[in-house]
C-alpha positions in Angstrom: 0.0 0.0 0.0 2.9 2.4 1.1 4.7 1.6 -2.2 1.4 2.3 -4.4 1.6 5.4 -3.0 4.6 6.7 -3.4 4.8 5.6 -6.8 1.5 7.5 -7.4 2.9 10.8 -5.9 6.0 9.9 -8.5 3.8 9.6 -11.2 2.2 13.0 -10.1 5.1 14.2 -9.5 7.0 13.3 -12.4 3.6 14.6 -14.6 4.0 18.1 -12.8 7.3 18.4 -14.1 6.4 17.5 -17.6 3.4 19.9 -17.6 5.9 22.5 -16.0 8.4 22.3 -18.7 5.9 21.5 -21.9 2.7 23.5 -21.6 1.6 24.6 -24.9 -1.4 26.8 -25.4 -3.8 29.2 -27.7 -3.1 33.1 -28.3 -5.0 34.1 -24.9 -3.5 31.6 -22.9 -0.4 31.9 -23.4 -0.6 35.6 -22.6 -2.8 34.9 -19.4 0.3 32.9 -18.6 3.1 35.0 -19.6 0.8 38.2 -18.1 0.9 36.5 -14.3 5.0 35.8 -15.0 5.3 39.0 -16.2 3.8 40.3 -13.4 5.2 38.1 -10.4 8.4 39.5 -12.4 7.5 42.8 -12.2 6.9 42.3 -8.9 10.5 40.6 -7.7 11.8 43.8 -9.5 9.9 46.3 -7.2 11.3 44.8 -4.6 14.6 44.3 -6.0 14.3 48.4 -6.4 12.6 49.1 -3.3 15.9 47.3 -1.6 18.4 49.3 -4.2 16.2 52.4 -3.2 16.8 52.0 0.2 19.9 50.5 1.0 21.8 52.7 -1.0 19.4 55.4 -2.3 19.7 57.0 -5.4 23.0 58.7 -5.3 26.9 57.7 -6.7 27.3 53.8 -6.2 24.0 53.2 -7.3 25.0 55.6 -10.4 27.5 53.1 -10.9 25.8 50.1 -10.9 22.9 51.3 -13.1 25.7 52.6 -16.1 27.5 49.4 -15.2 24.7 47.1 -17.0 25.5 49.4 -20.0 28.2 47.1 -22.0 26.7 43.6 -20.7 23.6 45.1 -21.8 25.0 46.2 -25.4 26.7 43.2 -25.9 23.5 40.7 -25.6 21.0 43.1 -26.9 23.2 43.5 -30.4 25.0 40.2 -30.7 22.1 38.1 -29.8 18.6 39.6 -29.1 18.4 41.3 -32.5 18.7 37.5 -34.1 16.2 36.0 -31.4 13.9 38.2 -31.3 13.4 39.0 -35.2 15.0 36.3 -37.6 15.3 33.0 -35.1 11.9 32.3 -34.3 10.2 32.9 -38.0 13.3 30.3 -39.6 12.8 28.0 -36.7 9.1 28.0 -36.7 8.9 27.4 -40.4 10.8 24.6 -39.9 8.4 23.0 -36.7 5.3 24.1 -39.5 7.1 22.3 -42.4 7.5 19.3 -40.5 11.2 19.4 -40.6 12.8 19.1 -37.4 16.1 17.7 -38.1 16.5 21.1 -40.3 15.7 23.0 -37.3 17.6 21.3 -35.4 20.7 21.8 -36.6 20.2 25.3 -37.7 19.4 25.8 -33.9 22.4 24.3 -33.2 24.4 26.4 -35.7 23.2 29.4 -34.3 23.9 28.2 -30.6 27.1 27.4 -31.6 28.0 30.4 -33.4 26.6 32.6 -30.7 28.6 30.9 -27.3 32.0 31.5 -29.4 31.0 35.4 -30.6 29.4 36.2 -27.0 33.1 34.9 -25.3 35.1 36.6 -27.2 33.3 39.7 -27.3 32.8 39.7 -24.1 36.3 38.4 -22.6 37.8 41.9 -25.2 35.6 44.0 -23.1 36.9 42.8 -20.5 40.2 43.6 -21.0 39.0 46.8 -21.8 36.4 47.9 -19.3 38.8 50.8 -17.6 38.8 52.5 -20.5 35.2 51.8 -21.6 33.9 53.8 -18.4 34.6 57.3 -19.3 33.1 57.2 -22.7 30.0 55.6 -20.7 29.6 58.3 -18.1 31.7 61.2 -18.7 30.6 62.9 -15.7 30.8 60.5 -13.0 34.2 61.2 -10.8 37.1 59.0 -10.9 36.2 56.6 -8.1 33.0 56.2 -9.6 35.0 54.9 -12.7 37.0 52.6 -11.2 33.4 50.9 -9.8 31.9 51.0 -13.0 34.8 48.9 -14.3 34.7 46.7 -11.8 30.9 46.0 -11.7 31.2 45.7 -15.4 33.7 43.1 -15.6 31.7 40.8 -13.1 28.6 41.8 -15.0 30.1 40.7 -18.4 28.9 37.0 -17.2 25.2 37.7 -17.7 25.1 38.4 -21.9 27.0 34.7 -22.2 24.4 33.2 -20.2 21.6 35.2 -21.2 22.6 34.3 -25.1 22.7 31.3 -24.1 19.4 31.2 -22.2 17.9 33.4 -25.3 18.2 30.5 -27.5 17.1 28.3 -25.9 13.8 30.3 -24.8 13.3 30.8 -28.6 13.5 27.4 -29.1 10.8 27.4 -26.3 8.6 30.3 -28.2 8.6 28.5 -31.6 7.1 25.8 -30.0 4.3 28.0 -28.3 5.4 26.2 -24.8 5.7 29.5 -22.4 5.8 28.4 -18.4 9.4 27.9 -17.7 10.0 30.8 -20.9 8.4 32.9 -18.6 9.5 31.8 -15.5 13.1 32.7 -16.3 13.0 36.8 -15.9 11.4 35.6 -12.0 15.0 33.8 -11.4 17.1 36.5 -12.8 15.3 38.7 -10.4 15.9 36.2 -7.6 19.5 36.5 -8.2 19.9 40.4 -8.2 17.5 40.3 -4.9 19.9 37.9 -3.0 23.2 40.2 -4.3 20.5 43.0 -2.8 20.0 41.9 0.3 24.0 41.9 1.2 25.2 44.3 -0.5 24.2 47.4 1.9 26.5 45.7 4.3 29.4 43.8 2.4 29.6 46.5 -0.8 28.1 47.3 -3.9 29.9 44.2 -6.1 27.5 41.8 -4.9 24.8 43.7 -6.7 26.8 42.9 -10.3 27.4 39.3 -8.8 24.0 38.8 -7.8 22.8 39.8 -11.7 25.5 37.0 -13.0 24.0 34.5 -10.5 20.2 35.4 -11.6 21.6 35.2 -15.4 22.6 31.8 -14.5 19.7 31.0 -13.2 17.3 31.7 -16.0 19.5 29.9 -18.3 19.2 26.8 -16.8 15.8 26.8 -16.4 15.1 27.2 -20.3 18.3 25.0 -21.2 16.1 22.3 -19.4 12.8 23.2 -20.7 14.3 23.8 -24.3 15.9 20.1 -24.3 12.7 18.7 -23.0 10.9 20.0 -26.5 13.2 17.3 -28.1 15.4 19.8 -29.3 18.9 18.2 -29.9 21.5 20.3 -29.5 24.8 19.2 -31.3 28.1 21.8 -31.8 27.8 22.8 -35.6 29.2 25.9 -37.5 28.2 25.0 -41.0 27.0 28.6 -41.4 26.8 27.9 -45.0 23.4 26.2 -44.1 20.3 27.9 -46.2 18.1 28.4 -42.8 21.3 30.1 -40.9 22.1 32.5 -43.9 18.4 33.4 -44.2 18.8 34.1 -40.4 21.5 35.4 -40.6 20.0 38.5 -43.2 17.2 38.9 -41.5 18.9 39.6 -38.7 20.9 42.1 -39.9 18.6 45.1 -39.9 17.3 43.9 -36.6 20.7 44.1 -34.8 21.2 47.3 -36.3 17.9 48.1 -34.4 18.9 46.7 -31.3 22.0 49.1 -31.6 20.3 51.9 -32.1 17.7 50.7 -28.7 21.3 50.6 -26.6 22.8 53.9 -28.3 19.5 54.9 -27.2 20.1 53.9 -23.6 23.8 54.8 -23.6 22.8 58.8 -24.2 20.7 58.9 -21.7 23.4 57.3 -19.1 25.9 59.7 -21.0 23.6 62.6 -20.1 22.5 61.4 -16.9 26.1 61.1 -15.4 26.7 65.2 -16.4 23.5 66.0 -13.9 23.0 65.9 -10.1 24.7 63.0 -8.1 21.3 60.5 -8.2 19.9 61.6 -11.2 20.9 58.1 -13.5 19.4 56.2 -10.6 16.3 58.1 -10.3 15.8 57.4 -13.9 15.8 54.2 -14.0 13.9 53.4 -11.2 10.9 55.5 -12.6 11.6 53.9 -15.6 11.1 50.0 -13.3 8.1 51.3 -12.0 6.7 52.1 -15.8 7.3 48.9 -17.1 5.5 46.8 -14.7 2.1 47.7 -17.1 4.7 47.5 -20.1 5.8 44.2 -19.8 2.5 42.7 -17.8 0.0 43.4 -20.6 2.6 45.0 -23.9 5.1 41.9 -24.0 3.1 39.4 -22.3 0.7 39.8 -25.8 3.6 40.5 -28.1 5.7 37.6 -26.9 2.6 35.2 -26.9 1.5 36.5 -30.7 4.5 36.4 -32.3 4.7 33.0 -33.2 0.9 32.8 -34.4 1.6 35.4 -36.6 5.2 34.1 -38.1 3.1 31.2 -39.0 0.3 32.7 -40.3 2.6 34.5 -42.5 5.1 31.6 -43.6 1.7 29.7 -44.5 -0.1 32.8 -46.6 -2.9 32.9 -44.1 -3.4 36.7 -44.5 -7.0 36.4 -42.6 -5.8 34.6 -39.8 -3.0 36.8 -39.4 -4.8 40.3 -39.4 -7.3 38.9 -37.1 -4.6 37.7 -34.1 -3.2 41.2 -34.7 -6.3 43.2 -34.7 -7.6 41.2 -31.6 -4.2 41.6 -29.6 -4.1 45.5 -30.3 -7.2 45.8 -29.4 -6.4 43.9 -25.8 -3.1 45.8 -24.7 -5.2 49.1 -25.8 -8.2 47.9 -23.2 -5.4 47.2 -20.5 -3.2 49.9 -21.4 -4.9 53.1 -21.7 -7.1 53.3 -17.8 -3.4 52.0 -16.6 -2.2 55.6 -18.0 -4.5 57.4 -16.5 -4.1 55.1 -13.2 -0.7 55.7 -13.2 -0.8 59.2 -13.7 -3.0 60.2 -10.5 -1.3 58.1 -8.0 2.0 58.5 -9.1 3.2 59.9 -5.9 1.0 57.1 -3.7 3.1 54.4 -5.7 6.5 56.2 -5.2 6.4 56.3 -1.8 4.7 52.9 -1.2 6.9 50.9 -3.3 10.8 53.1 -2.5 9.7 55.8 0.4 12.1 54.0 3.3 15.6 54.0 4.2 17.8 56.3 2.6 15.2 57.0 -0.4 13.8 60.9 1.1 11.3 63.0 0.1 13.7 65.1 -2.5 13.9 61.1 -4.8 10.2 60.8 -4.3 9.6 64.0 -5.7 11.9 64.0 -8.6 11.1 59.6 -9.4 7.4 61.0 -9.1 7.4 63.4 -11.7 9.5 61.3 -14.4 6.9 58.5 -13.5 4.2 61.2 -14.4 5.7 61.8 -17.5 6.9 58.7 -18.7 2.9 57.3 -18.3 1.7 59.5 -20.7 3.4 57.2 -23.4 2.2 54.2 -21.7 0.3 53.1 -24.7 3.3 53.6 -27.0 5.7 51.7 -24.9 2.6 48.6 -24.5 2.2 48.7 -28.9 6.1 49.3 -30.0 6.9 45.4 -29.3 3.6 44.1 -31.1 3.7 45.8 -34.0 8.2 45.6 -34.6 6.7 41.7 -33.6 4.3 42.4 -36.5 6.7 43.5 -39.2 8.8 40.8 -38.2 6.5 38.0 -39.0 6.2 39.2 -42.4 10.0 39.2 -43.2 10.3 43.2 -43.0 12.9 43.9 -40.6 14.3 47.1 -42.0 11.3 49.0 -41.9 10.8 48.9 -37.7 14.5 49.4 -37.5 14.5 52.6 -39.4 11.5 53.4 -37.3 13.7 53.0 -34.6 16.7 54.8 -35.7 13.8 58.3 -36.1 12.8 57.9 -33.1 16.4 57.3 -31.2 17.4 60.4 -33.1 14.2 62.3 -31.7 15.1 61.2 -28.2 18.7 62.8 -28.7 17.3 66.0 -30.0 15.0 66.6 -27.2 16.5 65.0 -24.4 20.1 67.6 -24.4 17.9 70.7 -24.7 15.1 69.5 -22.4 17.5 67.8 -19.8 19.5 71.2 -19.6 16.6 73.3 -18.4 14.7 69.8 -16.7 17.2 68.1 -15.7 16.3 64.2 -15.4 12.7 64.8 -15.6 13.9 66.0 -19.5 15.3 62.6 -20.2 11.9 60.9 -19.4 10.1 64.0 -21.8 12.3 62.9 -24.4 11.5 59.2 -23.8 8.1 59.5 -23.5 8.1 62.0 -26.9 10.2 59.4 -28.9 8.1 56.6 -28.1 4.9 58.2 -29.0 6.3 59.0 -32.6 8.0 55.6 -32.8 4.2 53.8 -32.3 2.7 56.0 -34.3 5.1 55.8 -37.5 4.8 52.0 -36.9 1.3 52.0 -36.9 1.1 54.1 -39.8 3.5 51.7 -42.1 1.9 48.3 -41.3 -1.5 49.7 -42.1 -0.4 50.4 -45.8 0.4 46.8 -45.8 -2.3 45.1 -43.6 -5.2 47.9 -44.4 -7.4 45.9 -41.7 -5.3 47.0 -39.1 -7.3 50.6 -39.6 -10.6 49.0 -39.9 -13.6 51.0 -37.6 -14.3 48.7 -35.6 -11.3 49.2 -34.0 -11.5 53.4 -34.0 -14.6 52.7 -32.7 -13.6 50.0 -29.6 -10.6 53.1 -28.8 -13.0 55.4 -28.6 -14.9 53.7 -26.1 -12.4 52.6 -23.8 -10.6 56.4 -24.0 -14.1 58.0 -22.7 -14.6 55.1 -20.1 -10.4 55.7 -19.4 -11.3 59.3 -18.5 -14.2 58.8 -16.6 -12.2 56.2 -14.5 -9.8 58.8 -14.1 -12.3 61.0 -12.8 -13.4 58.5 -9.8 -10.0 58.3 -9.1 -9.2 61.4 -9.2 -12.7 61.8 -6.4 -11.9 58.7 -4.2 -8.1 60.4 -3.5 -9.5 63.6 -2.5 -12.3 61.4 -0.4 -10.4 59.5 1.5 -7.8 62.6 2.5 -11.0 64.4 3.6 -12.5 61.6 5.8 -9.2 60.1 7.1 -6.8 63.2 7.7 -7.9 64.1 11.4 -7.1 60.5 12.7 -4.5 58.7 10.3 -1.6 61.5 9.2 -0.9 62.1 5.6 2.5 61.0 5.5 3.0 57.3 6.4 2.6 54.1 4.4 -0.5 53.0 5.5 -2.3 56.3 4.3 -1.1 56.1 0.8 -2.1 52.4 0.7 -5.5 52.9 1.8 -6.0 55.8 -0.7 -4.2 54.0 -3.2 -6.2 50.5 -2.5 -9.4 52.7 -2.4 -8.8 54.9 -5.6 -8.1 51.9 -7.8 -10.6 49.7 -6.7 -13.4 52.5 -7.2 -11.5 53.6 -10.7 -11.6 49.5 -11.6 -15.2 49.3 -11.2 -16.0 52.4 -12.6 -13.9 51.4 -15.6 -15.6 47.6 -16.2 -19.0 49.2 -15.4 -18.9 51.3 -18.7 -17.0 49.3 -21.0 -19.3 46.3 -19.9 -22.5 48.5 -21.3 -21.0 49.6 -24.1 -20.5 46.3 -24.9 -16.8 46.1 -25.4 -15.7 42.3 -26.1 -12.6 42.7 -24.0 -14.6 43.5 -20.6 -17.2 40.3 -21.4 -13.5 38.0 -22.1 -12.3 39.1 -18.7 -15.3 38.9 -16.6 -15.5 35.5 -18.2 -11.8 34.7 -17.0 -12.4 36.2 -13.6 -15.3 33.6 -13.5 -13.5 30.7 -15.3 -9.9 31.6 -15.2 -8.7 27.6 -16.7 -11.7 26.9 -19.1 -10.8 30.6 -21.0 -9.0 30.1 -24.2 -9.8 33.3 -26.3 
């Protein structure tokens, strides 16, 4: 009897694993799944911030740190991410769809290959070179800053290897539509850089950059596992000669010039961010953390769970199919995306002080973090659409056009952010950012609905409409509810301490929630029916 047992918790065990590391799914629930990782990611981050807020506060060694990830950063994003993201997954896929897997096999391997030597040696030259890579990063930080920089960015120069690595791997993962342990990954990278967190007040700031190394680590393993588990069969090859790697290979091209331009991008605003006040590259970029928790939850959780629907509903001339995945997703993130704004907007300064106000973070950070974070929402809806629709492009083979995109927008970021961070300071990077982002989407838009004309149809103008006025009108009750609870609660709980902001901040959203699923349920929106119906049945919903 005791044997049957165990051997049937084996057997459940053993089938919780399997589930765990091959779970395939539709559209929507991939995106359910990838939204709740997104978020529990999101999440690890906040606190991961809270405790680099706190420990350290924004100020030089956490200056250091943040324009430390700067090389790692350019290293994966251009070497690797621009062939992943873009070229990898369409090849690969078209492969799985073609029913050759030995072919995609051992172009996956090629590319695997090919990528651990490049991401060595480039990264083992930086190396070498990181002392004299830190003044063209920040040009304003002092010399001891420098010498940290360096140093975090030698220790840091482990994460792009792995992460390549990893990125692979979790590609391998997303051509297969198989998403838990994919999505699981960015929750153990955060792990890591929590555990480096938690010591590094005490024992110095290098166990921050050894605690990102460890977290890169750990995601890679995870989707090493999950990839092999797909039957993938990994085997060291560098016949680059192959047909599917030279097609990657020049569709990748335009992309990784895109991915350039994204870390150019990011390097100019370190660049001008180290010539401001002591702080103000820190108090960036944790605006910036708090802005992409929406971002990521509800922008890439869609983009990442479309994308390889619509690769092959392109590779297989299924135009229909195609327009309507992209149609229905925009439509999605727009219905998320747009009361979020708003949201975000009003109780900017509630989420500040809830999530960093402790420690050495003071009231000077919350206000300047608060007014960035202001700023940066506006563009909310921008930053959710940008990876859909470059996703979009990429599908159909066009990688040059969202690059070029790109490269208008970076250079509208440059142009506004030295004028506007001169008489701003940081709160002109995010102005910038916010500005570029908004023209990015838009010139996006604009270019794939000459090719996919659907993508305009009225419908669609009609369901934006709709959710704007009910966006505003949510706005409005939370806008109310703030003012509410600081009139009813201000003679016997004081204005200033956590538990204030939470309760108007629990309060406002919960009365700008229903106010917000109220209207769009009477005007009949599809999207608020679909997520009372998952709120009701949150397994049995497939859409």
């Amino acid at each position: 009897m005791v044997k049957q047992t165990v051997s049937q918790l084996n057997r459940q065990a053993k089938g919780a694993i399997r589930k765990f590391f091959g779970f395939s799914t539709s559209v929507g629930g991939a995106a359910a799944i990838l939204g709740v990782a997104y978020f529990a990611s999101r999440l690890l981050a906040l606190v991961r911030d809270r405790l680099l807020a706190t420990g350290f506060g924004p100020g030089p060694e956490l200056d250091a740190y943040f324009a430390a990830f700067r090389i790692p950063d350019f290293i994966f994003n251009v070497l690797i991410f621009g062939a992943i993201s873009s070229a990898f997954i369409p090849v690969f896929a078209g492969y799985l769809a073609n029913k050759k897997k030995e072919t995609a096999d051992k172009v996956g391997s090629v590319v695997l290959t090919a990528g651990i030597i490049l991401l060595i040696g480039v990264a083992g030259v930086a190396f070498v070179f990181a002392p004299e890579l830190a003044p063209f990063i920040a040009p304003g930080f002092t010399d001891a800053q420098l010498k940290e920089v360096a140093e975090l960015t030698r220790i840091m120069l482990l994460s792009p290897i792995f992460f390549g690595i990893g990125g692979i791997f979790g590609s391998v993962l997303h051509s297969h539509q198989r998403f838990v342990a994919y999505s699981v990954a960015p929750l153990l990278y955060n792990l890591g850089i929590i555990a480096g967190a938690l010591v590094a007040p005490e024992l110095g700031v290098k166990y921050l950059a050894w605690g990102v190394a460890a977290g890169a680590f750990l995601q890679m393993c995870i989707q090493v596992v999950a990839g092999l588990r797909t039957g993938f069969r990994f085997r060291p090859n560098l016949s680059i000669r192959h047909p599917g790697v030279r097609r990657i290979f020049w569709l990748m091209i335009p992309t990784t010039i895109g991915a350039a331009i994204l870390q150019i991008n990011f390097l100019v605003e370190t660049v001008i961010a180290s010539t401001l006040q002591a702080g103000s590259l820190a108090q960036f970029w944790l605006a910036t953390s708090l802005s992409m928790v929406p971002v990521s939850v509800v922008g890439a959780a869609f983009a990442t769970a479309v994308f390889p629907v619509l690769a092959k509903a392109a590779s297989t001339h299924q135009t229909s199919l195609y327009v309507e995945n992209l149609v229905t997703v925009i439509r999605k993130i727009l219905f998320v995306i747009i009361p979020v704004s708003i949201a975000v907007m009003l109780l900017r300064a509630q989420i500040v002080r809830l999530v960093y106000g402790a420690g050495n973070f003071d009231f000077d950070d919350t206000r300047y973090v608060t007014s960035i974070l202001g700023i940066l929402a506006v563009s909310l809806f921008a930053q959710a659409l940008v990876p859909l629709l470059s996703k979009a492009f990429y599908a159909i083979r066009n990688t040059r056009t969202p690059v070029i995109i790109a490269g208008v927008a970076m250079l509208v970021n440059v142009a506004v952010a030295i004028p506007a961070s001169h008489y701003l300071g940081v709160v002109g990077l995010a102005l910038a950012f916010s500005l570029a982002s908004i023209v990015q989407v838009a010139l996006l838009f604009f270019f794939l609905s000459s090719k996919v004309p659907a993508v305009e149809d009225r419908a669609m103008l009609s369901a934006i409409t709709r959710i704007t006025f009910a966006s505003l009108a949510s706005g409005a009750a939370i806008y109310g509810t703030l003012y509410g609870v600081a009139y009813l609660i201000e003679d016997i709980q004081s204005t200033q301490t956590v538990a204030f902001f939470a309760i108007q901040t629990v309060l406002a959203g919960l009365v700008g929630s229903g106010v917000y699923l109220m209207l769009t349920t009477a005007m009949k929106l599809p999207e608020a029916r679909l997520l009372l119906v998952r709120a009701r049945h949150p397994l049995d919903a497939d859409d």
